[in-house]
PQR file of N, CA, C, O and H, with PARSE charges and radii, in Angstrom:
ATOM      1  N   UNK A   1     114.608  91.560  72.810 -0.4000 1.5000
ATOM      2  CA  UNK A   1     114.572  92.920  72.335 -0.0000 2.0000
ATOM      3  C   UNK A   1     113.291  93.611  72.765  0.5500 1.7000
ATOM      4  O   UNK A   1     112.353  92.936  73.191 -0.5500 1.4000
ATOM      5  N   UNK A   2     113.232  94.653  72.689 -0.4000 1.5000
ATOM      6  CA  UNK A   2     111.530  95.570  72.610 -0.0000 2.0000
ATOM      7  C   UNK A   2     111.730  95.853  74.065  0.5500 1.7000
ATOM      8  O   UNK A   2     112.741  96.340  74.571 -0.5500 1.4000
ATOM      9  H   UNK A   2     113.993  95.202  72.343  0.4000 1.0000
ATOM     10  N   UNK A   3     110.531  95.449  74.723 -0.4000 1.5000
ATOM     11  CA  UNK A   3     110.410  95.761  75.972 -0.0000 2.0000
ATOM     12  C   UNK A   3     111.028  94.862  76.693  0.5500 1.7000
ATOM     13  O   UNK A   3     111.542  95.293  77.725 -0.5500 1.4000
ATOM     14  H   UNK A   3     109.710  95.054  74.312  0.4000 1.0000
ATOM     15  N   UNK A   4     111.161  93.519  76.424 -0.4000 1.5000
ATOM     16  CA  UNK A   4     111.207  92.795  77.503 -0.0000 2.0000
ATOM     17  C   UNK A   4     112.661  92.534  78.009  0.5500 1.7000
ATOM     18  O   UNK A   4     112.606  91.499  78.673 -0.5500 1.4000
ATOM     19  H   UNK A   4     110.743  93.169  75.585  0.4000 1.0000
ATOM     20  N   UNK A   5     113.967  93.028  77.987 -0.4000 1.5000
ATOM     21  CA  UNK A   5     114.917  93.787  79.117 -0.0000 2.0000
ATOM     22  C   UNK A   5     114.083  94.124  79.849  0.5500 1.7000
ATOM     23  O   UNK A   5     113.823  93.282  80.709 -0.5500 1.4000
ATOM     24  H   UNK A   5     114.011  93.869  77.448  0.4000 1.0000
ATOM     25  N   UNK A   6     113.369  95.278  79.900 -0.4000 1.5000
ATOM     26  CA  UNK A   6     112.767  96.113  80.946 -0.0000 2.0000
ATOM     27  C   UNK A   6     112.202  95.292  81.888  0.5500 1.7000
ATOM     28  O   UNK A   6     112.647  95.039  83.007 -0.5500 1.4000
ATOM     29  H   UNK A   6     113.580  95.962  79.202  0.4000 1.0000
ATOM     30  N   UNK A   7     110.883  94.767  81.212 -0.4000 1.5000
ATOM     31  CA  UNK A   7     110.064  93.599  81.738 -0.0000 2.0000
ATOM     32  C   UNK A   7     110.977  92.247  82.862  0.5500 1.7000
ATOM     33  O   UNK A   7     110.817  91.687  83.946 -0.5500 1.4000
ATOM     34  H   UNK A   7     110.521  94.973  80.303  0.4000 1.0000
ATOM     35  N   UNK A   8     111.802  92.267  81.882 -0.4000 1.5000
ATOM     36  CA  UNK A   8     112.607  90.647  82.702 -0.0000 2.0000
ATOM     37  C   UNK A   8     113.192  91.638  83.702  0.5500 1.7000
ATOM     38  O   UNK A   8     113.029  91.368  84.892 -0.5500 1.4000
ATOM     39  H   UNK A   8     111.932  92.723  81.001  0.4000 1.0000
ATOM     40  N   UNK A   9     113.649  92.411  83.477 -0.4000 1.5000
ATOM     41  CA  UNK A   9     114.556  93.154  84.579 -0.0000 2.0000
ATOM     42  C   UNK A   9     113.714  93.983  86.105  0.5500 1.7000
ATOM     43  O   UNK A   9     114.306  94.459  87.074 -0.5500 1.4000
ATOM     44  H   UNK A   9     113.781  92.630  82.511  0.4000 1.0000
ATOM     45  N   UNK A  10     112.308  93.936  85.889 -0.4000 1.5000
ATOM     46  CA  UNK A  10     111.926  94.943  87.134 -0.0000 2.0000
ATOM     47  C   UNK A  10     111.053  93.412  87.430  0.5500 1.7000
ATOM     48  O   UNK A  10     111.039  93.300  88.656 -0.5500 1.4000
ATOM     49  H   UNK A  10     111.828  93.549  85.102  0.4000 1.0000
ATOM     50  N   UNK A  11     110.237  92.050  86.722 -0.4000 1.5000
ATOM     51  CA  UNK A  11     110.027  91.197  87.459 -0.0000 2.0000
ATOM     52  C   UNK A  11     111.208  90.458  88.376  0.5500 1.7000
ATOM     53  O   UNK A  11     111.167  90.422  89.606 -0.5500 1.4000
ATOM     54  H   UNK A  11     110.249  92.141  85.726  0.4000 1.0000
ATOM     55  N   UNK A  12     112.069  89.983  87.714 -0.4000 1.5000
ATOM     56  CA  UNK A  12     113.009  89.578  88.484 -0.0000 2.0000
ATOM     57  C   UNK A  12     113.852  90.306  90.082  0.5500 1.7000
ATOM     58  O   UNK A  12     114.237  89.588  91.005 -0.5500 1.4000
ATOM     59  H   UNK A  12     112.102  90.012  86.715  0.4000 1.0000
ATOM     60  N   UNK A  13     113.964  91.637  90.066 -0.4000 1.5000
ATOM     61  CA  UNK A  13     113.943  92.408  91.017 -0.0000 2.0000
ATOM     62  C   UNK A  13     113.393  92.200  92.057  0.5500 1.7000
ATOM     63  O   UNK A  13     113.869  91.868  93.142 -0.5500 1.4000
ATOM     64  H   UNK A  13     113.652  92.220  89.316  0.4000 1.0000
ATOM     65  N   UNK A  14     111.804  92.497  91.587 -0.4000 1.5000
ATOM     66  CA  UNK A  14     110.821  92.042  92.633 -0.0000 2.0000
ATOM     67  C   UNK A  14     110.828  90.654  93.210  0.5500 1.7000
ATOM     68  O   UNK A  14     111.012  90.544  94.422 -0.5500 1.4000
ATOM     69  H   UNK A  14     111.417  92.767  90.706  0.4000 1.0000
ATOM     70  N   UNK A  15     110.601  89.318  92.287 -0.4000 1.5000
ATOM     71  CA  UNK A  15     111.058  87.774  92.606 -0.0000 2.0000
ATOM     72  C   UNK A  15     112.089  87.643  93.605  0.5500 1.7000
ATOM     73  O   UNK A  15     112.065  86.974  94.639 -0.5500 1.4000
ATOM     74  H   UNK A  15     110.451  89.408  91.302  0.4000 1.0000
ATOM     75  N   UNK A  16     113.235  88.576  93.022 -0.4000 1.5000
ATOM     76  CA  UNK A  16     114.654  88.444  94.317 -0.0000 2.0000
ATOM     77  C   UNK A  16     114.326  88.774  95.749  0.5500 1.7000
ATOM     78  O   UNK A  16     114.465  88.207  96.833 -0.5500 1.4000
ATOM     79  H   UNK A  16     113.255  89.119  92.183  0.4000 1.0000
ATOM     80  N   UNK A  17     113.766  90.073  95.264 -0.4000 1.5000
ATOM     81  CA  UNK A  17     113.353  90.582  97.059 -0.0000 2.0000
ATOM     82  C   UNK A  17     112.624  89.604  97.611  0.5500 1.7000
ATOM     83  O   UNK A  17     112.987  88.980  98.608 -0.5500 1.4000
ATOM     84  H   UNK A  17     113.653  90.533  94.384  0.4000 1.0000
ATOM     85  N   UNK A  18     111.220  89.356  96.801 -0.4000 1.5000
ATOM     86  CA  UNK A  18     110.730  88.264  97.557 -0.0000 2.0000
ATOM     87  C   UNK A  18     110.741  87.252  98.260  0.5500 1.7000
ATOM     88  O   UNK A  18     110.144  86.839  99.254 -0.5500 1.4000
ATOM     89  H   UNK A  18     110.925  89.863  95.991  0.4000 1.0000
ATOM     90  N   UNK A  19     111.889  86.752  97.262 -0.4000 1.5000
ATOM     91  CA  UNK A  19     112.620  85.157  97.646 -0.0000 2.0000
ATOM     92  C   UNK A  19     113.678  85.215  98.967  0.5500 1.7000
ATOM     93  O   UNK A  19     113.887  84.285  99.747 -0.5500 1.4000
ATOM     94  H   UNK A  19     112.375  87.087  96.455  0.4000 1.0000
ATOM     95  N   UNK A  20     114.505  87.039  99.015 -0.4000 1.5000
ATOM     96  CA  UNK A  20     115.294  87.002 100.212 -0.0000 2.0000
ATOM     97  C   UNK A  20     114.226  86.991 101.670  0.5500 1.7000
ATOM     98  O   UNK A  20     114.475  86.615 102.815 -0.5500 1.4000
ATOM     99  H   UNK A  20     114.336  87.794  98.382  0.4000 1.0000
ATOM    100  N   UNK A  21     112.847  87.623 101.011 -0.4000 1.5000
ATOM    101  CA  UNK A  21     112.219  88.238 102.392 -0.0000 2.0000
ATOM    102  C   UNK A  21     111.491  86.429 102.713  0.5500 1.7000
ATOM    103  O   UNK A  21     110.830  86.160 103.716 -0.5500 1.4000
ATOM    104  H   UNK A  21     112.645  87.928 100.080  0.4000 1.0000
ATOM    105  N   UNK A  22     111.693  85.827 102.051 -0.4000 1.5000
ATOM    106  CA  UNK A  22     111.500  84.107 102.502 -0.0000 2.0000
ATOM    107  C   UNK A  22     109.970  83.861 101.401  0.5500 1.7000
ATOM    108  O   UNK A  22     109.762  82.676 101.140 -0.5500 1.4000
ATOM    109  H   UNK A  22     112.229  86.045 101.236  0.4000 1.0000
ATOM    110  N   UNK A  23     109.100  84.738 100.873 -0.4000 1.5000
ATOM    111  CA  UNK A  23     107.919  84.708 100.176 -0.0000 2.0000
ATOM    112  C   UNK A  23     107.269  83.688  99.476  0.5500 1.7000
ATOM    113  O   UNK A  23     106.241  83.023  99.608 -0.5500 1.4000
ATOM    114  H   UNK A  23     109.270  85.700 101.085  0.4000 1.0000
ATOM    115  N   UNK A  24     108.635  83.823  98.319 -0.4000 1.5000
ATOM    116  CA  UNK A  24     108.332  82.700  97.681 -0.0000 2.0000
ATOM    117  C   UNK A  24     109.321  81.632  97.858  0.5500 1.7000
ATOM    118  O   UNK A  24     110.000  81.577  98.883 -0.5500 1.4000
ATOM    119  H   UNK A  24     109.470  84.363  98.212  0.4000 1.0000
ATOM    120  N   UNK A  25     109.470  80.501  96.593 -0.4000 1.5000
ATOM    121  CA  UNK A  25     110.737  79.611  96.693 -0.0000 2.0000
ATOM    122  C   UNK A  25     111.694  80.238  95.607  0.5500 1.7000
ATOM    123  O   UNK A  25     111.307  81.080  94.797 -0.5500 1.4000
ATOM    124  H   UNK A  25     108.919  80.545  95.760  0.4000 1.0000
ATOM    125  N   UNK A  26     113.086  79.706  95.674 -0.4000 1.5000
ATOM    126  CA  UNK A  26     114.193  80.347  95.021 -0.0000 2.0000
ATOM    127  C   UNK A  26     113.154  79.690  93.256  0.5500 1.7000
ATOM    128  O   UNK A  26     112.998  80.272  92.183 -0.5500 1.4000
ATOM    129  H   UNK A  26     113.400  79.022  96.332  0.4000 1.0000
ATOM    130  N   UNK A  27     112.790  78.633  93.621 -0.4000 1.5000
ATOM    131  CA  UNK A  27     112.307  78.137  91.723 -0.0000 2.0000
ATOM    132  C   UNK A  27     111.284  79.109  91.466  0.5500 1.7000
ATOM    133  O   UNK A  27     111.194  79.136  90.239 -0.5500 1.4000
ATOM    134  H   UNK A  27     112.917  78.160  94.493  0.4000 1.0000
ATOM    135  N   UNK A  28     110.507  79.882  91.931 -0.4000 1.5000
ATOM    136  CA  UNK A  28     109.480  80.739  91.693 -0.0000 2.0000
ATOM    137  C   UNK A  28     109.867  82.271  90.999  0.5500 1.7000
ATOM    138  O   UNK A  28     109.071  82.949  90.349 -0.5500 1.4000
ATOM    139  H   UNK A  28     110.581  79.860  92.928  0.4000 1.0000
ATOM    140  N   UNK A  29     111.137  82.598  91.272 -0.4000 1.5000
ATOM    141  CA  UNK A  29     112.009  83.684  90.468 -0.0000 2.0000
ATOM    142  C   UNK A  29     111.461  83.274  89.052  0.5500 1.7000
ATOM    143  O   UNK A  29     110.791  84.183  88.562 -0.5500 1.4000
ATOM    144  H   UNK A  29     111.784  82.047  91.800  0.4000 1.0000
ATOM    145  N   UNK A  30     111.519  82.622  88.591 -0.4000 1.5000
ATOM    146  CA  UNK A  30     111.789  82.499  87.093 -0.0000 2.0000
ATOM    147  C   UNK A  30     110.000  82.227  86.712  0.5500 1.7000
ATOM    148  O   UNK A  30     109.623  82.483  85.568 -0.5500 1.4000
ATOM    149  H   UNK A  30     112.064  81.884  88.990  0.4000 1.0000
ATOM    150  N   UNK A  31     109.046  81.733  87.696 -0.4000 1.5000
ATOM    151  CA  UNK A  31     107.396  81.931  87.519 -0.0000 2.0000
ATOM    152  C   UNK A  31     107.335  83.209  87.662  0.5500 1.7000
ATOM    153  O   UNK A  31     107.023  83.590  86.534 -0.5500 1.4000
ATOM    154  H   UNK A  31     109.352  81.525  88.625  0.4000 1.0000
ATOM    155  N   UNK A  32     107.437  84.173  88.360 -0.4000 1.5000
ATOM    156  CA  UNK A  32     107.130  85.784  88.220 -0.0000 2.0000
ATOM    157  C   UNK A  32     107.833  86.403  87.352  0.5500 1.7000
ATOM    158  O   UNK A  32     107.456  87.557  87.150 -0.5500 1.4000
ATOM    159  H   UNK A  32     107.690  83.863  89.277  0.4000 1.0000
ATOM    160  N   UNK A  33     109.122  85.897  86.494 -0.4000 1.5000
ATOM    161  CA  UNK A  33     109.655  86.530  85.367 -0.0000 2.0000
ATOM    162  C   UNK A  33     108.543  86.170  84.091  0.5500 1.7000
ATOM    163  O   UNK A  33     108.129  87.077  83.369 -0.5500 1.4000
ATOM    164  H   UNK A  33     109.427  84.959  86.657  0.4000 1.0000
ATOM    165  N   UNK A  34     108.214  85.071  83.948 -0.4000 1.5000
ATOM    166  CA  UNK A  34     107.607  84.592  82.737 -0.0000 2.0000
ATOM    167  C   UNK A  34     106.563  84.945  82.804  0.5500 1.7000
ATOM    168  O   UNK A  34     105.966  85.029  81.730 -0.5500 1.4000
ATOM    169  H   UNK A  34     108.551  84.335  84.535  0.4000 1.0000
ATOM    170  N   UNK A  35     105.935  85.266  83.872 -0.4000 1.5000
ATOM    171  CA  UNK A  35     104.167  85.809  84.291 -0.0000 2.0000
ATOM    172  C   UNK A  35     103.931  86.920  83.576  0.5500 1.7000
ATOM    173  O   UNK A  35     103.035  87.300  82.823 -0.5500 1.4000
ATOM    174  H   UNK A  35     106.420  85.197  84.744  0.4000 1.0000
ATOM    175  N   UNK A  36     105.519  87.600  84.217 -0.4000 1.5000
ATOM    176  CA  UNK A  36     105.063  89.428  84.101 -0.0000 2.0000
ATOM    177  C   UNK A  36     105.493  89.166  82.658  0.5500 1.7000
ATOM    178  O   UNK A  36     104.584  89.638  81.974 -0.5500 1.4000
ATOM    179  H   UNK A  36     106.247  87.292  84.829  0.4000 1.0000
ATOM    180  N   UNK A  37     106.430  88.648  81.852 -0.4000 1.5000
ATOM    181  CA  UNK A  37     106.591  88.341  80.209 -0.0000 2.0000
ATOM    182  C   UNK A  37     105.398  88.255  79.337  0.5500 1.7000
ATOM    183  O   UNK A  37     105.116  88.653  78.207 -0.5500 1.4000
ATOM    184  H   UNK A  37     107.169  88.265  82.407  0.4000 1.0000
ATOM    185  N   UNK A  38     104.790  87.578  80.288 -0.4000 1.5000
ATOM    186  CA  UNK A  38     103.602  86.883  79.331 -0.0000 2.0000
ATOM    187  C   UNK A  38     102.025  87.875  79.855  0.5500 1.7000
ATOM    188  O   UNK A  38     100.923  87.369  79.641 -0.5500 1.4000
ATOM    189  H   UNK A  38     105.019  87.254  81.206  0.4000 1.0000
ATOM    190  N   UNK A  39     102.112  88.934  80.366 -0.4000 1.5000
ATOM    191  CA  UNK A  39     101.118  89.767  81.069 -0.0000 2.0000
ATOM    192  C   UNK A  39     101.598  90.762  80.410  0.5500 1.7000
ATOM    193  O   UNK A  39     100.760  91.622  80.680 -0.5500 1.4000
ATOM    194  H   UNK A  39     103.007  89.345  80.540  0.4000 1.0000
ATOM    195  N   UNK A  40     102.560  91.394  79.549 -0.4000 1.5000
ATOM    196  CA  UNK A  40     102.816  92.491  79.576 -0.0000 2.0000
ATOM    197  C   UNK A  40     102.832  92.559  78.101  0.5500 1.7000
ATOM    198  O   UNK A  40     102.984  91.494  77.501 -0.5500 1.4000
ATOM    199  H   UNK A  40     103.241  90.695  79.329  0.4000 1.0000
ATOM    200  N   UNK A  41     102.664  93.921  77.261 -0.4000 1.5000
ATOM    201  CA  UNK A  41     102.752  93.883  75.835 -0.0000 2.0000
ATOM    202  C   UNK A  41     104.061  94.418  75.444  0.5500 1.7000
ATOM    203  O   UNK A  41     104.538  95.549  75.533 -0.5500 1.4000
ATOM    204  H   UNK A  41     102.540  94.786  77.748  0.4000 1.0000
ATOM    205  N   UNK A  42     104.531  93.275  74.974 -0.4000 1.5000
ATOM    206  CA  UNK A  42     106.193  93.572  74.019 -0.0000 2.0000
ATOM    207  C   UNK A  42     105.762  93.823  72.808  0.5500 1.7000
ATOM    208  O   UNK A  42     106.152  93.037  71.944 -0.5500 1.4000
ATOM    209  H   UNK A  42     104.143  92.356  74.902  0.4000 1.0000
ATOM    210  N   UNK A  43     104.688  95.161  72.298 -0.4000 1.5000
ATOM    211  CA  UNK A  43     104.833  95.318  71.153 -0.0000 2.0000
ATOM    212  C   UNK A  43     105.688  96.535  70.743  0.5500 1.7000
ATOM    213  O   UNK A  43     105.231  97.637  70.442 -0.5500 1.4000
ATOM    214  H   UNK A  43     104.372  95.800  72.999  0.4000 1.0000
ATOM    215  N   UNK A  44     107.109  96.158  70.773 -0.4000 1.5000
ATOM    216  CA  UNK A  44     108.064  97.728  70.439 -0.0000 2.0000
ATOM    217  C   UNK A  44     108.676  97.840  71.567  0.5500 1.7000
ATOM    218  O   UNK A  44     108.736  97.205  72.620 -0.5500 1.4000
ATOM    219  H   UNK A  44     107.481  95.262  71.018  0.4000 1.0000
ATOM    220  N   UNK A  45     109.239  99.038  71.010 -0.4000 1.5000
ATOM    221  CA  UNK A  45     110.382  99.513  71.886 -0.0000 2.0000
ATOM    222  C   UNK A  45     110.618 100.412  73.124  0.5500 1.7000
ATOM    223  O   UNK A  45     111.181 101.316  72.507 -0.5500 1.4000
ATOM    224  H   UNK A  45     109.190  99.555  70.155  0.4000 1.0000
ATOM    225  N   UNK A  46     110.613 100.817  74.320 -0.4000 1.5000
ATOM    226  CA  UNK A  46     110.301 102.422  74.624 -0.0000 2.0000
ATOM    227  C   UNK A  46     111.436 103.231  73.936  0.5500 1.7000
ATOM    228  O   UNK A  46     112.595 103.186  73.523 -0.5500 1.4000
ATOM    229  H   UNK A  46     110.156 100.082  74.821  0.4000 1.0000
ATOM    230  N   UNK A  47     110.199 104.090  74.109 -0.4000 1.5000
ATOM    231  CA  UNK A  47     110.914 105.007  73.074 -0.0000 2.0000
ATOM    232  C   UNK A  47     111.613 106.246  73.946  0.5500 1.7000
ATOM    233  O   UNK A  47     112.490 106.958  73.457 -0.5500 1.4000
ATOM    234  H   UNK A  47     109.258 104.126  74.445  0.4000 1.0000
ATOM    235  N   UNK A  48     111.183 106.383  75.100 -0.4000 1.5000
ATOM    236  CA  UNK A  48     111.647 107.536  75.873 -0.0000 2.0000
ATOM    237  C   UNK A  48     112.243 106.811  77.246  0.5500 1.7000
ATOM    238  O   UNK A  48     112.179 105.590  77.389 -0.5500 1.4000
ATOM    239  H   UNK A  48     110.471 105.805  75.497  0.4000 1.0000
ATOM    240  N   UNK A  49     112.805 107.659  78.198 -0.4000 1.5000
ATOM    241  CA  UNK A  49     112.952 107.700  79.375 -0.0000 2.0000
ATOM    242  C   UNK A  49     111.873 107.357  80.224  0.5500 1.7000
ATOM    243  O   UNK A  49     111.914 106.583  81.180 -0.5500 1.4000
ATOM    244  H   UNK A  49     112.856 108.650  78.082  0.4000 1.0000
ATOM    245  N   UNK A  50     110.770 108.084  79.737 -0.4000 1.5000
ATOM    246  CA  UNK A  50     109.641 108.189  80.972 -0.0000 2.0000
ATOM    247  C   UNK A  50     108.766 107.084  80.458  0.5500 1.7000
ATOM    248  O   UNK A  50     107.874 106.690  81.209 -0.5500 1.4000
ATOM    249  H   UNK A  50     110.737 108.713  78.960  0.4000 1.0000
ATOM    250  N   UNK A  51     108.904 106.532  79.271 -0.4000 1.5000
ATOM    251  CA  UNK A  51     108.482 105.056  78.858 -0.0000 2.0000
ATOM    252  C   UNK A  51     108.534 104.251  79.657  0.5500 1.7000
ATOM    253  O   UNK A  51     107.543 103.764  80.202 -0.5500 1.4000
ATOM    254  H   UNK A  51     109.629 106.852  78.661  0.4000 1.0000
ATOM    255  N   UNK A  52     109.742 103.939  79.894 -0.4000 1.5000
ATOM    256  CA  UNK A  52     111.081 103.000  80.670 -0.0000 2.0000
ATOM    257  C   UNK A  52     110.659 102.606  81.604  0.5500 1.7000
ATOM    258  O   UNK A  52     110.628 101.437  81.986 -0.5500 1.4000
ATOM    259  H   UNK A  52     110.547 104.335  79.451  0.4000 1.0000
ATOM    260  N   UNK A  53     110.165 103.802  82.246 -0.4000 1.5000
ATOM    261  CA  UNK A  53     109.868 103.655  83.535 -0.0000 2.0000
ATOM    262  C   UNK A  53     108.507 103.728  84.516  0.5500 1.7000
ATOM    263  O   UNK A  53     108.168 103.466  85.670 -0.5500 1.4000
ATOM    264  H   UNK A  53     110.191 104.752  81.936  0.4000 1.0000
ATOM    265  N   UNK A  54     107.983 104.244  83.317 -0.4000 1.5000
ATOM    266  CA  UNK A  54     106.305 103.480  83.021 -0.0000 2.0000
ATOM    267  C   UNK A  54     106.019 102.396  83.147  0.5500 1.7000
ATOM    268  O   UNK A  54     105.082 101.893  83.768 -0.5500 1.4000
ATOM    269  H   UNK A  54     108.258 104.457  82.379  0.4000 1.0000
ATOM    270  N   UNK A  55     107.081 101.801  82.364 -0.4000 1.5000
ATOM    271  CA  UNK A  55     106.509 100.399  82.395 -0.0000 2.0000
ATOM    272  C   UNK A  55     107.170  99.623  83.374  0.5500 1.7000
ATOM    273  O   UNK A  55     106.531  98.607  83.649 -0.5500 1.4000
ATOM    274  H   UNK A  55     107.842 102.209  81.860  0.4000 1.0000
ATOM    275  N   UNK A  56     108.391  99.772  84.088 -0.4000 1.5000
ATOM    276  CA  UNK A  56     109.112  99.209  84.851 -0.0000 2.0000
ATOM    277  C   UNK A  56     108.119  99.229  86.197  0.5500 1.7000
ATOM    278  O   UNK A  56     107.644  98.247  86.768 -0.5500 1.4000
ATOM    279  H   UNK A  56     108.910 100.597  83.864  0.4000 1.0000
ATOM    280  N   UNK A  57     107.958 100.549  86.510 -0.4000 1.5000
ATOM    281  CA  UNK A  57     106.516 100.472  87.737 -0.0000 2.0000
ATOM    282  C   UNK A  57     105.464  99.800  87.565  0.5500 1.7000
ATOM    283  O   UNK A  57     104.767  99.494  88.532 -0.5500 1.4000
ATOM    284  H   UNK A  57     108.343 101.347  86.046  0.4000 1.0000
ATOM    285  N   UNK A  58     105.101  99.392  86.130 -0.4000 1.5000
ATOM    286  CA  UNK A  58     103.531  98.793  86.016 -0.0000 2.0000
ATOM    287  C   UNK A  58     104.295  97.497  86.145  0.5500 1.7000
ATOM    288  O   UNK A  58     103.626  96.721  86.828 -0.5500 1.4000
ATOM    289  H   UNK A  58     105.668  99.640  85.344  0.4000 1.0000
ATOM    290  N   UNK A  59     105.129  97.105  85.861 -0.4000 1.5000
ATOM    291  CA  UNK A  59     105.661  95.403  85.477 -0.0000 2.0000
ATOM    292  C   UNK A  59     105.930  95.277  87.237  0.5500 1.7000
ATOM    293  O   UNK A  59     105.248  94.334  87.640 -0.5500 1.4000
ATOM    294  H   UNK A  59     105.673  97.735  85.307  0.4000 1.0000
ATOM    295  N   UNK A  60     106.758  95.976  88.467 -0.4000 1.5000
ATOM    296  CA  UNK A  60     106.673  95.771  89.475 -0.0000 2.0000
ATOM    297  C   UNK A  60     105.603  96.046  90.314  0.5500 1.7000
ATOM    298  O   UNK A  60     105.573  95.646  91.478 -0.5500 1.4000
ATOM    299  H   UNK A  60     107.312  96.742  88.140  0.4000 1.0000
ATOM    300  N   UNK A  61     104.495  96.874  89.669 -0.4000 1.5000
ATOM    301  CA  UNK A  61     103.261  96.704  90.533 -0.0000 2.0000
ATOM    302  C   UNK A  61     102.196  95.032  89.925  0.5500 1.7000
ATOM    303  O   UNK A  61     101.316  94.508  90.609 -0.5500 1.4000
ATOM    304  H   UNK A  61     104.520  97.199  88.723  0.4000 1.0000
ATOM    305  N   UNK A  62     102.589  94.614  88.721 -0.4000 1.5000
ATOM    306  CA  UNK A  62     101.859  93.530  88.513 -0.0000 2.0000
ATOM    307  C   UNK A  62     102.627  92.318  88.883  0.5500 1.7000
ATOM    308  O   UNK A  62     102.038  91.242  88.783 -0.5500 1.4000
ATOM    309  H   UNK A  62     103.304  95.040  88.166  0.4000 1.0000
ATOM    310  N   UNK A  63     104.038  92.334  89.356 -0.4000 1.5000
ATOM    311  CA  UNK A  63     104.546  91.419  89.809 -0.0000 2.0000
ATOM    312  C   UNK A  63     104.434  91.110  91.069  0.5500 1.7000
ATOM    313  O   UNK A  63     104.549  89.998  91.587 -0.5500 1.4000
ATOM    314  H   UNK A  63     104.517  93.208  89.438  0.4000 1.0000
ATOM    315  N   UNK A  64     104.128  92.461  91.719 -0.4000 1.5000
ATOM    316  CA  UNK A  64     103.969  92.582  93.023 -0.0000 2.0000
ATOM    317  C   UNK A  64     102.569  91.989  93.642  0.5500 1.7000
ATOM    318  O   UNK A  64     102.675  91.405  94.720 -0.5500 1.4000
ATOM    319  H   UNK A  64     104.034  93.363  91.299  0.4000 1.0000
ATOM    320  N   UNK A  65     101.452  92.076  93.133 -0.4000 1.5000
ATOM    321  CA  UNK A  65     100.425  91.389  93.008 -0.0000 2.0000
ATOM    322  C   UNK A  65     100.552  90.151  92.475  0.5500 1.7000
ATOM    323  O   UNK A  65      99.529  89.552  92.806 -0.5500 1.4000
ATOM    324  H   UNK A  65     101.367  92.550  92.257  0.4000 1.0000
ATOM    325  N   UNK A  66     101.031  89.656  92.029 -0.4000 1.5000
ATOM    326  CA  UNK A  66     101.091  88.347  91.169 -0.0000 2.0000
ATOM    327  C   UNK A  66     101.566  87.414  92.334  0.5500 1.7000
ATOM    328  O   UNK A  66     100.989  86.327  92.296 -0.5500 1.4000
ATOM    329  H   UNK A  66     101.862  90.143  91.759  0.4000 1.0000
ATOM    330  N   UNK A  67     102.440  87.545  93.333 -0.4000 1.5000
ATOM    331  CA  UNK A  67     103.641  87.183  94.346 -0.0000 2.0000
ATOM    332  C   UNK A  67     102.156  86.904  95.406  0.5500 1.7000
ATOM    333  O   UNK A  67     101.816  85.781  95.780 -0.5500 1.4000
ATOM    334  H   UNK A  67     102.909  88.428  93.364  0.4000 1.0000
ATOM    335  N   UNK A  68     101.392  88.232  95.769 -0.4000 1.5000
ATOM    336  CA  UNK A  68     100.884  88.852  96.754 -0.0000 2.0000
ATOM    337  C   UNK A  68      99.312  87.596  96.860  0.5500 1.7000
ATOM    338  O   UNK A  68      98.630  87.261  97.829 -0.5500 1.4000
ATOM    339  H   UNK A  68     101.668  89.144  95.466  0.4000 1.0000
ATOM    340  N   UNK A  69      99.257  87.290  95.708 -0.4000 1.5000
ATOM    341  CA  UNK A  69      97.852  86.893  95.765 -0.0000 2.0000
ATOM    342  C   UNK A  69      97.540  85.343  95.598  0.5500 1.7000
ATOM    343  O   UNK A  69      96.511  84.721  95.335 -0.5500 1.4000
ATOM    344  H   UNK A  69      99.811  87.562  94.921  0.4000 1.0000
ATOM    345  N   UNK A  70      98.941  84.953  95.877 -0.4000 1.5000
ATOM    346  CA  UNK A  70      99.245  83.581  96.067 -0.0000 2.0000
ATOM    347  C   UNK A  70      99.160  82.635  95.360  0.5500 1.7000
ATOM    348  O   UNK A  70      98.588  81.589  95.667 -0.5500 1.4000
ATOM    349  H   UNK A  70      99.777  85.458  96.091  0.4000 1.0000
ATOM    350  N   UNK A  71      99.833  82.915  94.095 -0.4000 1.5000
ATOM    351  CA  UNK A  71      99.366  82.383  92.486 -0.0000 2.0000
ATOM    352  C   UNK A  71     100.525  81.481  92.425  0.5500 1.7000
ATOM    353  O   UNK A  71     100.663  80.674  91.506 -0.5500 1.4000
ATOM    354  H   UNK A  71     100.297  83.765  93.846  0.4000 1.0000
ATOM    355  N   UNK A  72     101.447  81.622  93.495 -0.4000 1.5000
ATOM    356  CA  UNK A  72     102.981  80.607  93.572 -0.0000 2.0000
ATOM    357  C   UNK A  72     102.796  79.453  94.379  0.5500 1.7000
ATOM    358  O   UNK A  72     103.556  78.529  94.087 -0.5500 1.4000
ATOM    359  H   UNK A  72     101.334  82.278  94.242  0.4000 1.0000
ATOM    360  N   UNK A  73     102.057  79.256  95.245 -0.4000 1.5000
ATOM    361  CA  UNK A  73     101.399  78.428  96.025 -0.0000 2.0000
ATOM    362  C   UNK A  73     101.014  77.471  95.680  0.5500 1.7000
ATOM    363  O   UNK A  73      99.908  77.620  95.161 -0.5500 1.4000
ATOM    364  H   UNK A  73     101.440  80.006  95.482  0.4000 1.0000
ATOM    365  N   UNK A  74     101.591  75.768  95.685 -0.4000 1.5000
ATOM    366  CA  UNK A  74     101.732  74.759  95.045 -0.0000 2.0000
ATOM    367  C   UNK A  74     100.362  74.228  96.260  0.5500 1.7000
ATOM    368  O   UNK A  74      99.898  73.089  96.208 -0.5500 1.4000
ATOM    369  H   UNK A  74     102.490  75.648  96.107  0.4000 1.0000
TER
END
């Protein structure tokens, strides 16, 4: 509930692209879902439209960095 639809839904996005463009590994989808989960504040709900999507850009710009800076890299 709260935010994290939003959250699971714009990390995972990003993870997919990644994983098609070869980036990461297919098991690493589910490390950039739980990253951006656990980076992001689920306190509540959005309350608006432009909430939504506030946070959907901040959750794919911190996922996007998260991927970028080689934090998946065994």
């Amino acid at each position: 509930g709260g935010a994290a639809p939003c959250i699971l839904n714009a990390a995972n996005e990003i993870a997919v692209a990644a994983f098609l463009r070869e980036q990461i590994l297919f098991t690493d989808i589910a490390r950039v879902v739980e990253h951006s989960l656990a980076q992001s504040s689920l306190s509540g709900c959005p309350n608006t439209l432009d909430d939504c999507l506030q946070l959907d850009n901040e959750v794919r710009r911190r996922a996007t960095e998260f991927i970028r800076a080689g934090s998946l890299k065994t």
